[in-house]
MDTraj code that builds the backbone (N, CA, C; nanometers):
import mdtraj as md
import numpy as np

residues = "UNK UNK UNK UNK UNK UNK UNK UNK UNK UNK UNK UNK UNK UNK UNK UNK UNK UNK UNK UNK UNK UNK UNK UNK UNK UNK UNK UNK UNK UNK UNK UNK UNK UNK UNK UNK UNK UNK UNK UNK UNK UNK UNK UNK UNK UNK UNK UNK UNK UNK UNK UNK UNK UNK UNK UNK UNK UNK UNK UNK UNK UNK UNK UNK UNK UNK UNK UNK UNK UNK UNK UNK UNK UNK UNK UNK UNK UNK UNK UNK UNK UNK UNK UNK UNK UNK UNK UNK UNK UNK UNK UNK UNK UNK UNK UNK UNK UNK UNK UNK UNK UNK UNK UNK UNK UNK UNK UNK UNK UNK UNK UNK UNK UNK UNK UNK UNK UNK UNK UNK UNK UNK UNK UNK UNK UNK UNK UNK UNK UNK UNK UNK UNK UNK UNK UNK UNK".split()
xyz = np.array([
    [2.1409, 18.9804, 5.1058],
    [2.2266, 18.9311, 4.9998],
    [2.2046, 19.0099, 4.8706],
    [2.0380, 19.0528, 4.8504],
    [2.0436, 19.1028, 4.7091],
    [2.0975, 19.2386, 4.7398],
    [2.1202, 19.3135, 4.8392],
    [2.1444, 19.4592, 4.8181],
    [2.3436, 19.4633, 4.8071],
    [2.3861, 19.2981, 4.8496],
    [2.5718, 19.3006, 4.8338],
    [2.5622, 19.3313, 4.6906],
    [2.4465, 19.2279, 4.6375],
    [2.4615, 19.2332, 4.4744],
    [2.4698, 19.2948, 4.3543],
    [2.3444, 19.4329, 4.4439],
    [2.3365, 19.5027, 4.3668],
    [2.4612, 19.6225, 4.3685],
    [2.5215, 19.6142, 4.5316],
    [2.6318, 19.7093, 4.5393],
    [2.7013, 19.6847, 4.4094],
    [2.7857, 19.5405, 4.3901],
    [2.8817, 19.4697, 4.3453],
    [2.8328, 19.5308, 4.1715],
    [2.7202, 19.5055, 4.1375],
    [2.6968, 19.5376, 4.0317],
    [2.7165, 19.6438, 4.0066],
    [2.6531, 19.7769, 4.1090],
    [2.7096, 19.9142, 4.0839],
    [2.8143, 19.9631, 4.0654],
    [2.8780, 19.8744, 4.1416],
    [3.0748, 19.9230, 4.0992],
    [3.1397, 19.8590, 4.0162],
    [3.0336, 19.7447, 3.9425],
    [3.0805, 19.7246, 3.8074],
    [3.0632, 19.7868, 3.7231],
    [2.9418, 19.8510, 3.7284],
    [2.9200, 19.9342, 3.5953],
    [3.0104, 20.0731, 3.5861],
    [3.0626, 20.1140, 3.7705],
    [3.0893, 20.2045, 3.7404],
    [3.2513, 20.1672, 3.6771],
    [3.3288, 20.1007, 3.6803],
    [3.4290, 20.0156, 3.6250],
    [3.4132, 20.0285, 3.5097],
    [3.3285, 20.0106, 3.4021],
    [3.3378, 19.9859, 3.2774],
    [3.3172, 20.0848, 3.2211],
    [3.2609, 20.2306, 3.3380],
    [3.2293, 20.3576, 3.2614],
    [3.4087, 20.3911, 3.2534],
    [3.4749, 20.4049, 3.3987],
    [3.5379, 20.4833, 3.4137],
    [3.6578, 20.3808, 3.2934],
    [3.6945, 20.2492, 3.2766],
    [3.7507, 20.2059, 3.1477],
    [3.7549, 20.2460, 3.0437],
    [3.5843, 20.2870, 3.0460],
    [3.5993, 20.3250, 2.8836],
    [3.5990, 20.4960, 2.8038],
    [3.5732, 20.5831, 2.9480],
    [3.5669, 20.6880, 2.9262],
    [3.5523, 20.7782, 3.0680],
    [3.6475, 20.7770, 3.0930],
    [3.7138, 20.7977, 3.2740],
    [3.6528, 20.9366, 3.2940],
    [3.6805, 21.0667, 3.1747],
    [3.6295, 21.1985, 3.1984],
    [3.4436, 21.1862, 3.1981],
    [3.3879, 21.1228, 3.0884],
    [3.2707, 21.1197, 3.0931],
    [3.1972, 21.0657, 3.2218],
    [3.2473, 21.0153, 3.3160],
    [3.1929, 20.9648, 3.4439],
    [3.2462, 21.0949, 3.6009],
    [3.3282, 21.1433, 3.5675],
    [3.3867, 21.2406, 3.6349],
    [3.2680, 21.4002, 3.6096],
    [3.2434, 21.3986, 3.4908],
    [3.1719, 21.5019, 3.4573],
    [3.0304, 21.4365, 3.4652],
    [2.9702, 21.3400, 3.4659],
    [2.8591, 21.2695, 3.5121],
    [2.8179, 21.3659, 3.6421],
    [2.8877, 21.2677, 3.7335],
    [2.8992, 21.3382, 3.8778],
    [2.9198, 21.4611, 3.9170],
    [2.9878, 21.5137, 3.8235],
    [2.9804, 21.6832, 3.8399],
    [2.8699, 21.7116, 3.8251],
    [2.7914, 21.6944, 3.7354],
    [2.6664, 21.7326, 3.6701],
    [2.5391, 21.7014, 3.7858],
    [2.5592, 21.6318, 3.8078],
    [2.4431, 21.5657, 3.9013],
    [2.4566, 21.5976, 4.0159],
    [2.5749, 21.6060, 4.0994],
    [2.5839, 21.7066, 4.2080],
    [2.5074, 21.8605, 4.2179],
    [2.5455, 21.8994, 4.1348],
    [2.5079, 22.0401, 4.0340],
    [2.3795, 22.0537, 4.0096],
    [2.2978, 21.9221, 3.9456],
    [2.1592, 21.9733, 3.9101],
    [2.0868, 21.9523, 4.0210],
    [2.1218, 21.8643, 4.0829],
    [2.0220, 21.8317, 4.2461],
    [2.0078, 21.9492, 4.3051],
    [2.1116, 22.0320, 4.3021],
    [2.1440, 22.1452, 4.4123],
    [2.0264, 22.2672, 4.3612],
    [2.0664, 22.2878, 4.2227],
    [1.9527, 22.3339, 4.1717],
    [1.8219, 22.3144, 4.1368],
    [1.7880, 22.1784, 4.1498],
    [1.6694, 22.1420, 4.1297],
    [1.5962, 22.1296, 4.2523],
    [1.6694, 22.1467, 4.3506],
    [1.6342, 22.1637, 4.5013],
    [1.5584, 22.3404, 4.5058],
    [1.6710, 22.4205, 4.4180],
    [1.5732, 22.5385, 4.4509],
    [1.4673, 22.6098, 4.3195],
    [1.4336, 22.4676, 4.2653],
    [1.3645, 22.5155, 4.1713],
    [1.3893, 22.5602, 4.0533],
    [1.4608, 22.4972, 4.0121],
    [1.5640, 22.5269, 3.8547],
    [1.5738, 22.3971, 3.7975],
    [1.5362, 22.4538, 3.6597],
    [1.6137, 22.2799, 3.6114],
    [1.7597, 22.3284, 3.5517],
    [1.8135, 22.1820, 3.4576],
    [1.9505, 22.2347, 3.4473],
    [1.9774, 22.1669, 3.3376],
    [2.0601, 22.2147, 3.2202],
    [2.1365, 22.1668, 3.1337],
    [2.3115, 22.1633, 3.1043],
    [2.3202, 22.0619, 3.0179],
    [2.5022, 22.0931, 3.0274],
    [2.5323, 21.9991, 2.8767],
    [2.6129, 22.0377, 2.8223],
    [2.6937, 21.9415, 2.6959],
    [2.7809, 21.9089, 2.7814],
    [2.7962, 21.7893, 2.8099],
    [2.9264, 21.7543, 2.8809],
    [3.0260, 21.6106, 2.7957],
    [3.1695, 21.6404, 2.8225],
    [3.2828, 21.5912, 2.7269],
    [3.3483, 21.5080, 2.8012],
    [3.3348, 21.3772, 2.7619],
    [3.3701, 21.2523, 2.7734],
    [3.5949, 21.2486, 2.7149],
    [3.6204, 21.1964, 2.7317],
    [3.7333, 21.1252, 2.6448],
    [3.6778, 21.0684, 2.4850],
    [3.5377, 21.0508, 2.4730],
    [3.4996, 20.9584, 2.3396],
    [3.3691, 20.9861, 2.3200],
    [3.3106, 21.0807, 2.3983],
    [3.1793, 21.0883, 2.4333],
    [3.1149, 21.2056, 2.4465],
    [3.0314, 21.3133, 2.3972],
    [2.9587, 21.4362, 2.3947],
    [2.8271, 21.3904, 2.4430],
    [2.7422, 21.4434, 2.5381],
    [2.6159, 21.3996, 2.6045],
    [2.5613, 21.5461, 2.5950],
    [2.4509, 21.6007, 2.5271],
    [2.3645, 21.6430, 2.6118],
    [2.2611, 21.6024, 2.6771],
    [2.2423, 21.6770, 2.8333],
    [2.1707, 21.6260, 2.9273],
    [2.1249, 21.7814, 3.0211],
    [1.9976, 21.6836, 3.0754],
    [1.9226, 21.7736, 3.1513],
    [1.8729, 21.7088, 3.2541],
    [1.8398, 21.7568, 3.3469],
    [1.7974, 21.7416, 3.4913],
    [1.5989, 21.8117, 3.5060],
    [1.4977, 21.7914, 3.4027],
    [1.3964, 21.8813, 3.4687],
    [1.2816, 21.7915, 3.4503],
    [1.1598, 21.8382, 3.4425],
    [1.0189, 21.7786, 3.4843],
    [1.0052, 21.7370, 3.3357],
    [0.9302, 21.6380, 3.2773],
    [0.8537, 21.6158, 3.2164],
    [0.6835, 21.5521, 3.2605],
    [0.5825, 21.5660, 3.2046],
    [0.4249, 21.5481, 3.2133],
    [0.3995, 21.3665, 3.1683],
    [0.4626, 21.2903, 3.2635],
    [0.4433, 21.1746, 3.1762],
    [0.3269, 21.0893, 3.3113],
    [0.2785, 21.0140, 3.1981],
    [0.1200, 20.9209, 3.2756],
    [0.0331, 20.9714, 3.4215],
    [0.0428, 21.1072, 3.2939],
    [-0.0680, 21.2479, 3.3806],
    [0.0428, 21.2702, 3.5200],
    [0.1207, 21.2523, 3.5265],
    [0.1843, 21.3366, 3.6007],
    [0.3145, 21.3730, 3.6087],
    [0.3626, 21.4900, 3.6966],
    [0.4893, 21.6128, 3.6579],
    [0.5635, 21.4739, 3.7154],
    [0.6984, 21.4345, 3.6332],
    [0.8109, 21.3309, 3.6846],
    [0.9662, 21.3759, 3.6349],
    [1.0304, 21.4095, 3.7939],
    [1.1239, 21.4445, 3.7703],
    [1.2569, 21.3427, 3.6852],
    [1.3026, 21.3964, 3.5698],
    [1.3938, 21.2635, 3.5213],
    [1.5062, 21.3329, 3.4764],
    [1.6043, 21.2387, 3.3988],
    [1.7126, 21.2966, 3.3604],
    [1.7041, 21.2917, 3.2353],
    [1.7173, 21.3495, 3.1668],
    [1.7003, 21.3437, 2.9886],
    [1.8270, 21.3502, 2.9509],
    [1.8474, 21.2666, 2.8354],
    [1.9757, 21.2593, 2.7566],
    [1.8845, 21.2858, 2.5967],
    [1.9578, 21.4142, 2.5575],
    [1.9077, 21.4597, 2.4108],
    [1.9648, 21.4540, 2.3147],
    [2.1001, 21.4293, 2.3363],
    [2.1842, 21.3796, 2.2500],
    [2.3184, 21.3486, 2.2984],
    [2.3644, 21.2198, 2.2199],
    [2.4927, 21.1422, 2.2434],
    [2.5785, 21.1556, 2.1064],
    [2.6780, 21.1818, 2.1634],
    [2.7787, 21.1515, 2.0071],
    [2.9148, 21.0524, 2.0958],
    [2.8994, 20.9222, 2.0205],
    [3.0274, 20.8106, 2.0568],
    [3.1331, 20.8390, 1.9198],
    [3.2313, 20.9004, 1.9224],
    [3.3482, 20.8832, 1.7999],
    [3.3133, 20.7047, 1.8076],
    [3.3294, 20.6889, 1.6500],
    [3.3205, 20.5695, 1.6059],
    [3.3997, 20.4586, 1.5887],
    [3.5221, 20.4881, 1.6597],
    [3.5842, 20.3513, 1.6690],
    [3.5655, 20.3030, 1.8446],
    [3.4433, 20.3889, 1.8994],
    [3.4275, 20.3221, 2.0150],
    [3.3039, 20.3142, 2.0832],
    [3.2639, 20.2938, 1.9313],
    [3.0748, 20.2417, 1.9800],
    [3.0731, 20.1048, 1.9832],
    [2.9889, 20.0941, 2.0246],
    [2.9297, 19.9202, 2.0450],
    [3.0212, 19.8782, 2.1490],
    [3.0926, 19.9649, 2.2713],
    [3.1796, 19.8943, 2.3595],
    [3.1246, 19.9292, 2.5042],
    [2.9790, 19.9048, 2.5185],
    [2.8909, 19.9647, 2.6719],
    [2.9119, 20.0834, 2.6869],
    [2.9408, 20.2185, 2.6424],
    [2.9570, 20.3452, 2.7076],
    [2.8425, 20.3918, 2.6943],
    [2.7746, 20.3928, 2.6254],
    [2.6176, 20.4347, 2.6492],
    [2.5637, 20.3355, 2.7848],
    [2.5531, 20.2155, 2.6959],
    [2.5002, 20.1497, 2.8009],
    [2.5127, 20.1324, 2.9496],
    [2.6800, 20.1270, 2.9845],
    [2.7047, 20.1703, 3.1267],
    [2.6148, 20.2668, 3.2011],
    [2.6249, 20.3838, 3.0852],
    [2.5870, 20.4864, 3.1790],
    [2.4669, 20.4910, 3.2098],
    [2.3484, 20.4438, 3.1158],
    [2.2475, 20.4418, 3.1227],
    [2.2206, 20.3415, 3.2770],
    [2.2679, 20.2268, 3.2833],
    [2.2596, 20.1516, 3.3661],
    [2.2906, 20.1914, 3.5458],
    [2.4153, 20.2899, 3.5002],
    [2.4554, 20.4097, 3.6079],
    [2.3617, 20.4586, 3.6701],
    [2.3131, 20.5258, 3.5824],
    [2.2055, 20.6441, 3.6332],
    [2.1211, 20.6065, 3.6620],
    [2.0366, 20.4923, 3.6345],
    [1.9522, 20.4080, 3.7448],
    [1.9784, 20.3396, 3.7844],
    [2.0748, 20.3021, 3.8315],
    [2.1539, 20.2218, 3.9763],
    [2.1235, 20.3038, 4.0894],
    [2.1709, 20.4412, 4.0258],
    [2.2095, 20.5283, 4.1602],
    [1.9901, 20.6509, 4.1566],
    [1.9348, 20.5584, 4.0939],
    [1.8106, 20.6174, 4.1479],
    [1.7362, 20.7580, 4.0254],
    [1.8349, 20.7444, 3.9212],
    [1.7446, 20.8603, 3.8281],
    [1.6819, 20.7757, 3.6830],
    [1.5275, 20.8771, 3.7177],
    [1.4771, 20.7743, 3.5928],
    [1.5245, 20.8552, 3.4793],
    [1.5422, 20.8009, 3.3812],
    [1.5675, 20.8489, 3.2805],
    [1.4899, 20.8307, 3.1566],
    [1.5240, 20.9937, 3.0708],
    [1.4198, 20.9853, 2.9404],
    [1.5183, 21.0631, 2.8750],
    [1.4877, 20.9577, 2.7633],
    [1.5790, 20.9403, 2.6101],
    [1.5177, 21.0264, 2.5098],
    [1.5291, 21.1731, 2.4526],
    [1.4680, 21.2141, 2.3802],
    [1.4776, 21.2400, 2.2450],
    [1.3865, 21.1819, 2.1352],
    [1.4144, 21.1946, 2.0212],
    [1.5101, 21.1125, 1.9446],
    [1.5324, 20.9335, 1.9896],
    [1.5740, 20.8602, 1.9189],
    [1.5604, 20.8569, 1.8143],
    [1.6648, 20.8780, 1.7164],
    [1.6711, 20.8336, 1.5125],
    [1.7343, 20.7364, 1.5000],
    [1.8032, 20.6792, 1.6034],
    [1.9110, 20.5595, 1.5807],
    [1.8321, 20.4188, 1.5776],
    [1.8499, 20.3199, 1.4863],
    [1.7542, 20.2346, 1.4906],
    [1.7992, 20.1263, 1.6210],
    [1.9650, 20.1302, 1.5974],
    [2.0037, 20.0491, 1.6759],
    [2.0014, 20.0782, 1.8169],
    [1.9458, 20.1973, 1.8518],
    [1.9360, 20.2787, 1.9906],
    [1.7829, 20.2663, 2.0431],
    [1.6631, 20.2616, 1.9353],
    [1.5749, 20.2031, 1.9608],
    [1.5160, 20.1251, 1.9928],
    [1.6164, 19.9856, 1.9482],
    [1.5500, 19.8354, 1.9872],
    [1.6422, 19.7544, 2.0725],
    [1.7600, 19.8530, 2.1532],
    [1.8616, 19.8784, 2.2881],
    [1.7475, 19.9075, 2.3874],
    [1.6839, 19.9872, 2.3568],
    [1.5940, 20.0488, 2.5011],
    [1.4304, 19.9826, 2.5209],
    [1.4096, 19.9491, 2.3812],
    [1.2575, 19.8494, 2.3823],
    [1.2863, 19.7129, 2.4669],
    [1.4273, 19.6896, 2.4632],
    [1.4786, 19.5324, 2.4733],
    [1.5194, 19.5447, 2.6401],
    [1.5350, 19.6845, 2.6640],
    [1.5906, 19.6850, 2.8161],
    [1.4563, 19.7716, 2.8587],
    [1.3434, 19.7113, 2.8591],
    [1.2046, 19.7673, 2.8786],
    [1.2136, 19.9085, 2.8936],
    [1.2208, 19.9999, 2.8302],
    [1.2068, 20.1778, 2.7841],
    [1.0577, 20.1729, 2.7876],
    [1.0121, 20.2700, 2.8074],
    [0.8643, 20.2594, 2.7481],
    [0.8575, 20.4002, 2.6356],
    [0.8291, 20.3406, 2.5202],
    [0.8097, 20.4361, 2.4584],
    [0.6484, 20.5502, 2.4644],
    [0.7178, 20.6892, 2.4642],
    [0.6313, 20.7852, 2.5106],
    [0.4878, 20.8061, 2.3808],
    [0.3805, 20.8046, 2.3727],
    [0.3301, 20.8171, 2.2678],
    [0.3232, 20.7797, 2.1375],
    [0.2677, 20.7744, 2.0364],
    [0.2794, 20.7381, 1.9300],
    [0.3609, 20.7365, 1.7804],
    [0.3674, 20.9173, 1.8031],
    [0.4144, 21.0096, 1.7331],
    [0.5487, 21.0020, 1.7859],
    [0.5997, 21.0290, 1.9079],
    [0.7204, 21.0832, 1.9718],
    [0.8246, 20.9470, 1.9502],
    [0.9417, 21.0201, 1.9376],
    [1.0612, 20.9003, 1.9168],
    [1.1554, 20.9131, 2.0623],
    [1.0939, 20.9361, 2.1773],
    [1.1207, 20.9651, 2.3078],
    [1.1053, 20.8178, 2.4176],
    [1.1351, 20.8199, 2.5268],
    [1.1707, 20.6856, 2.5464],
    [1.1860, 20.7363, 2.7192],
    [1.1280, 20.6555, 2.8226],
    [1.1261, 20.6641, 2.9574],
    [1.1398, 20.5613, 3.0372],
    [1.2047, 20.5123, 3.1072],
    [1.2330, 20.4493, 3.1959],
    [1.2732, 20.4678, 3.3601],
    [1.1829, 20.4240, 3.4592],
    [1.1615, 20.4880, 3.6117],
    [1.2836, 20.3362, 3.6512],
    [1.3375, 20.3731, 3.7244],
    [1.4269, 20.3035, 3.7509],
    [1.3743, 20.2050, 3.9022],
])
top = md.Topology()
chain = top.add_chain()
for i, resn in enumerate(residues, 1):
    res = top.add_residue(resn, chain, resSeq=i)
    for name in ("N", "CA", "C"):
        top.add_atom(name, md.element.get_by_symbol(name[0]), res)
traj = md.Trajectory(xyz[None], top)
């Protein structure tokens, strides 16, 4: 029963990506097709990729976290045009990408309201100093 649930949930979220920003989920999947392939032969990978409302940079490579090499997906920067923040498009996606199995690390949060989004959806913040943010899905 819990794995109907979690299907049901997955194709909700993916619903509310593709609602709210249909190209940014299209180029998701491009991307991730793409970095697996390469990260299969030993490459990591980057891309700015363009949403309908949405600019992401993202990467596919290793970071050194709790003494050891963990492969994740990093998002280094987001830009939402502003008459369509605060409507889940971050959040979808974030929720996306560990649905479907990638942990993800948030690097270099300044946003306050992006900070206490990811403390509240247990992030673990990386170090003391660092405004970086990890979550194993």
């Amino acid at each position: 029963m819990s794995s109907v649930c979690s299907l049901t949930k997955h194709y909700a979220i993916i619903y509310n990506i593709i609602m709210h920003d249909t190209k940014l989920y299209q180029e998701l999947n491009r991307f991730l097709i793409d970095a697996d392939i390469r990260i299969a032969s030993g490459h990591s990978t980057r891309e700015w990729l363009g949403g309908d409302y949405t600019t992401v940079y993202i990467r596919r490579t290793r970071h050194w976290i709790h003494d050891r090499s963990q492969l994740t997906l990093d998002i280094a920067n987001i830009f939402i045009e502003e008459e369509f923040r605060g409507n889940g498009i971050f959040t979808n996606m974030l929720e996306w990408l560990m649905a479907i199995g990638y942990p993800v690390y948030v690097e270099n949060v300044l946003n306050t309201r992006l900070k206490v989004f990811l403390e509240l959806n247990n992030f673990e913040k990386l170090g003391s100093t660092t405004h970086s943010y990890f979550k194993k899905c």
